[in-house]
N, C-alpha and C positions, 0 to 999 in steps of 0.2 A: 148560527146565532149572531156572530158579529156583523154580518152582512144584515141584518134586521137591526141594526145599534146606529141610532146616527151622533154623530157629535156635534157640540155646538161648543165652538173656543169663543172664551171671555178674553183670557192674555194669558202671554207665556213670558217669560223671564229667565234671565240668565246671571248669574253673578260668577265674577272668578277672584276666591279669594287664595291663599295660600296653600290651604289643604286640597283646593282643585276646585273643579266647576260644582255648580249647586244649579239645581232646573226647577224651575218654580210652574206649573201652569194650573190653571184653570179652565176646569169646562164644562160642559153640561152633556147627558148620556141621557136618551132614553130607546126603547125599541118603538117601533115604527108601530106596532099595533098592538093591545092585549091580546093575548090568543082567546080567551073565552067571548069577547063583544065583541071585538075589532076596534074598541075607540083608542084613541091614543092613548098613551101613557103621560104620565107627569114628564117632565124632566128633572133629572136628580145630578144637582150641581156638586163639582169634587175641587178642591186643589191641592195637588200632590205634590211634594216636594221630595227631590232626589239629587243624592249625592254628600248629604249630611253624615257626618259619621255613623251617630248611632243608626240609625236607622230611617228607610223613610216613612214619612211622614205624609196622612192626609186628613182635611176636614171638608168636613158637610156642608151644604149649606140649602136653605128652602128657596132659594127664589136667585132671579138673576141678580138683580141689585145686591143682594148679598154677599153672592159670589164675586161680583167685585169690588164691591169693598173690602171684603176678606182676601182677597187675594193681593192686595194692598195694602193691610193690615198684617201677613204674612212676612210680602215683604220689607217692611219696616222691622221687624221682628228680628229678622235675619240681618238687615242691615243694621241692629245695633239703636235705631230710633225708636222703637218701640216694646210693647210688652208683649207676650205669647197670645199672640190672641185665641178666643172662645171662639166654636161653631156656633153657628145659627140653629142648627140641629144636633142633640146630643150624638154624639159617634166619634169624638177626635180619637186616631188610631196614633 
């Protein structure tokens, strides 16, 4: 299955603050064909963030432009300049 997944990186990020590292990326996944037509699939954009205490953390998002500016809305977020931001798609886990 992951060999039929291709990836598509928007940006990756790194911060080190005193609790330890924090990894921010963003990227886009989809499989190379539906099985029932063979057309492509969508691509379904994530940016996960890891190494936060609680837990990690990912949001949705519908489109490329989305995903980066959400993913720069993330990190602002983490850096203290901004608010939590919303997905573009309901799903924030």
């Amino acid at each position: 299955m992951l060999d039929q997944m291709t990836l598509y990186p928007v940006a990756d990020d790194v911060l080190f603050a005193p609790g330890g590292r924090v990894v921010i990326r963003t990227y886009g996944v989809a499989s190379a064909v539906a099985p029932g037509d063979g057309q492509p699939r969508p691509v379904a954009y994530r940016t996960w963030v890891t190494g936060v205490r609680d837990q990690p953390r990912y949001w949705r998002w519908g489109h490329f432009e989305d995903a980066r500016r959400g993913h720069r809305k993330v990190l602002e977020w983490l850096t203290g300049r901004g608010p939590q931001p919303r997905a573009a798609e309901p799903g924030i886990a």
